[in-house]
C-alpha positions in Angstrom: 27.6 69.6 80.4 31.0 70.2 82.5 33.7 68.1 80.9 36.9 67.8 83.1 39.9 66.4 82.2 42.8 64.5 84.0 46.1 62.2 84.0 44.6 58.5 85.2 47.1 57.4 87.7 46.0 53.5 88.5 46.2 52.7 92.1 45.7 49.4 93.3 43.0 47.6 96.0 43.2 48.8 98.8 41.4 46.9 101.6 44.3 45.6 104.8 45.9 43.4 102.3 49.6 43.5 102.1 50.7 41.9 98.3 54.4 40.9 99.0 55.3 39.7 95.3 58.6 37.6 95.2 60.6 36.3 92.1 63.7 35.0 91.9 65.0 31.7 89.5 66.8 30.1 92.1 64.5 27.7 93.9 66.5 27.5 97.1 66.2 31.5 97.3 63.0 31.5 96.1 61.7 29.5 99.1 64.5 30.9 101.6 63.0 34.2 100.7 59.6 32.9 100.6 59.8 31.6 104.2 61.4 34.4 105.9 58.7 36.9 104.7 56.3 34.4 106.1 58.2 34.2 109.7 58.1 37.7 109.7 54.6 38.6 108.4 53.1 35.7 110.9 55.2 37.4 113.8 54.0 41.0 113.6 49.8 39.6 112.7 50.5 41.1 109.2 47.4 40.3 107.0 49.5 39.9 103.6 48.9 37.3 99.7 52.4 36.4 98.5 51.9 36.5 94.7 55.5 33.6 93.9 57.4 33.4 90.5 60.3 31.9 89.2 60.3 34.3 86.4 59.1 37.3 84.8 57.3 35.5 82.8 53.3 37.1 81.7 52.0 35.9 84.6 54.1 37.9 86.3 54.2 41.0 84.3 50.1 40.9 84.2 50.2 41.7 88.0 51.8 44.9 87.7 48.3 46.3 86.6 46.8 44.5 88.9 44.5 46.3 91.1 46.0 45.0 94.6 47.1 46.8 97.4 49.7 48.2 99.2 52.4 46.2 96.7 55.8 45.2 98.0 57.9 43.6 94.9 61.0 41.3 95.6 62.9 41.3 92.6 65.8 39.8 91.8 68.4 41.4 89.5 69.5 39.1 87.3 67.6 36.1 85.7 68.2 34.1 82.7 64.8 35.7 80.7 65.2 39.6 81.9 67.0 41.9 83.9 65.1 42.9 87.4 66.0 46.4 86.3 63.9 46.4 83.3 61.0 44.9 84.8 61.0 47.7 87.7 61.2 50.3 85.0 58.1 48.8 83.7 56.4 48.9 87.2 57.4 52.5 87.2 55.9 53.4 83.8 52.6 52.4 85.5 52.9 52.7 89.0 54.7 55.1 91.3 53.3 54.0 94.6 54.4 50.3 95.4 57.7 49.6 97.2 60.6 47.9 95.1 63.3 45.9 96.7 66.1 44.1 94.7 67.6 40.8 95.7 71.3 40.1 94.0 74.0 37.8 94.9 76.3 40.0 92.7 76.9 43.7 94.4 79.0 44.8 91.2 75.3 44.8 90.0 73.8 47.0 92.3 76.4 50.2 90.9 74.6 50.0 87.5 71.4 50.8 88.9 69.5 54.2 88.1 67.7 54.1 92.1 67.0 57.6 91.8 64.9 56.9 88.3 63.2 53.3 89.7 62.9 54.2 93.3 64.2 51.6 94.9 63.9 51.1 98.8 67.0 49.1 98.9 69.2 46.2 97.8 69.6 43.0 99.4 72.7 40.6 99.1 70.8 36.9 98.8 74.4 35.7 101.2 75.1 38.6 103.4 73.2 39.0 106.4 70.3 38.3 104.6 67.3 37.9 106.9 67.5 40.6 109.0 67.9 43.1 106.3 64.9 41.6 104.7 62.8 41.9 107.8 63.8 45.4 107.9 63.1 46.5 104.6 59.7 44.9 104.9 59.1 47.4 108.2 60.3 50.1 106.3 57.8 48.9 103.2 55.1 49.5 105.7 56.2 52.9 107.0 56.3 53.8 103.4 52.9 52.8 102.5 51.2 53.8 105.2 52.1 57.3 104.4 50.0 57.0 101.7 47.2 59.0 101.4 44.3 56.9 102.2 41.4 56.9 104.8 40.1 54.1 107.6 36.5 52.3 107.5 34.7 49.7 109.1 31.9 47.4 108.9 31.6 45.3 112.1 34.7 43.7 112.5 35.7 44.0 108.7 38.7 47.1 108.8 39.2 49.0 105.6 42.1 51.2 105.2 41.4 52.5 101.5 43.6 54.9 98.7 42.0 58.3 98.5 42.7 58.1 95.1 41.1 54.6 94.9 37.2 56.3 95.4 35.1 57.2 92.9 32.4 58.2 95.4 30.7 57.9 99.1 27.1 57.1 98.8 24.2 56.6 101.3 22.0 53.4 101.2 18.8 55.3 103.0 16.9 51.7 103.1 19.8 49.8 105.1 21.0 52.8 106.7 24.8 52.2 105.4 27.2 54.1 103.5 28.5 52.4 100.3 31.7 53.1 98.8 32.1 52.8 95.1 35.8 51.8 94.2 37.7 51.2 91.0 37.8 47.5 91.8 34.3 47.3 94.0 31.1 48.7 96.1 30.9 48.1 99.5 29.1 49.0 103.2 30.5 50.7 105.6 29.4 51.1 109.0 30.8 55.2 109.3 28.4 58.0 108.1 28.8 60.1 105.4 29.4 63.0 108.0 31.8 61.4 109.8 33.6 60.3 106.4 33.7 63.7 105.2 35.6 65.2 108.0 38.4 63.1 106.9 38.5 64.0 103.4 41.1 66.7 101.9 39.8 69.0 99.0 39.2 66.3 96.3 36.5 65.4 98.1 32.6 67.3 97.4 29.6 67.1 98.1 27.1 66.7 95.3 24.1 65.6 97.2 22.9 65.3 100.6 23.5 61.4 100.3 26.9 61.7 98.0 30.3 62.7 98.4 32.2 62.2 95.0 36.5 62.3 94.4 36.4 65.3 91.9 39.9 64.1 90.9 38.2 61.5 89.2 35.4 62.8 87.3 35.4 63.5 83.9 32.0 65.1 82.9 28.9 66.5 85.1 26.1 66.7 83.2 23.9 69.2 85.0 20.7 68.8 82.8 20.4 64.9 83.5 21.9 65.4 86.8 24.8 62.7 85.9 28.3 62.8 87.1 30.6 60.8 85.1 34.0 59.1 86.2 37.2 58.3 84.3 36.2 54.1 84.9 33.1 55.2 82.9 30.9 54.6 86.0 28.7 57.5 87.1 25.9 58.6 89.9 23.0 60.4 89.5 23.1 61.6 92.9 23.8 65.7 91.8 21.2 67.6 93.1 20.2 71.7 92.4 21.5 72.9 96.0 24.9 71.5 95.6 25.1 72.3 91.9 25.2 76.1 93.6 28.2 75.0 95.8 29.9 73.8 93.3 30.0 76.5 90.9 27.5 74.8 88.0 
């Protein structure tokens, strides 16, 4: 048995689903807010879920380790129950990847924040100019994000565009004729082969079968006498066979 070991970073779902997650206490700027991101998103044929709170309240704080993806938070400084800052230092402490925006009314506020340590993409004043620096902070969101790492599939009309990081492994269904991809969140078909997949993979990506690419960045364990390789969600594949056992070094 081959035991590996590695730091498990969560990323969230990533189908074409922008999560634009708003809070703010202020009901007027919660739906002023609420509204302009929907003008904007509608405009541009933006397929997004607005995730809406009035507080960071557990409902809110459960979605940070949510798997959803391609996350755009709009948080708002300062709120009777907790500081905006704190709660995008807790983000941080579990993700690294989603895009951060603040929303104040007060700019004294925005000098006691660390944006180096949190990451922030920028600060909005709730009264200055405030749609159009929303609308481009969103664009920017999407610049960001789509810098991500991640890889394009298809099934018919369905579009995927899917986190590297999010796949445990490419698979091929040899009865349908389909390639299935196992995610941390789900399995699904894909029109694309597995040889035109693996042309667009970088070097986490390997071959352990003729019908099985696996993300060696998530494994944990290949077990080479029941043929079992072993991820860090505790799913596994038996699809290992001798010939690329030899490729692989085992």
């Amino acid at each position: 048995m081959i035991l590996l070991t590695r730091k498990l970073v969560v990323y969230e779902r990533s189908e074409v689903m922008f999560n634009i997650i708003i809070c703010d206490d202020e009901k007027y700027t919660l739906t002023k807010i609420t509204k302009m991101v929907d003008n904007y998103m509608n405009k541009n044929h933006i397929e997004y879920q607005k995730h809406i709170f009035e507080d960071y309240n557990n409902k809110f704080m459960n979605i940070i380790t949510r798997p959803l993806p391609f996350k755009i938070y709009i948080l708002d400084i300062e709120t009777p129950s907790r500081s905006g800052i704190d709660v995008a230092r807790e983000i941080r402490m579990k993700d690294l990847d989603s895009v951060i925006i603040f929303l104040t009314g007060h700019e004294e506020l925005i000098g006691a924040v660390a944006k180096g340590e949190l990451m922030a993409l920028t600060f909005i004043n709730k009264f200055d100019n405030c749609e159009e620096r929303l609308c481009k902070a969103l664009q920017k969101s999407f610049d960001v994000l789509h810098k991500k790492q991640v890889i394009k599939l298809s099934y018919g009309s369905i579009n995927y565009i899917v986190k590297l990081n999010d796949i445990l492994y490419f698979s091929t269904d040899t009865v349908d004729r389909k390639t299935i991809v196992k995610t941390d969140y789900d399995e699904f078909e894909v029109s694309d082969t597995l040889k035109s997949i693996c042309k667009r993979l970088d070097h986490r990506f390997k071959q352990t079968h003729k019908s099985c690419i696996v993300n060696m960045s998530r494994v944990t364990n290949i077990d080479t006498k029941k043929r079992i390789v072993c991820f860090d969600t505790k799913d596994s594949t038996d699809l290992l066979s001798n010939k690329y056992m030899k490729e692989l070094g085992l």
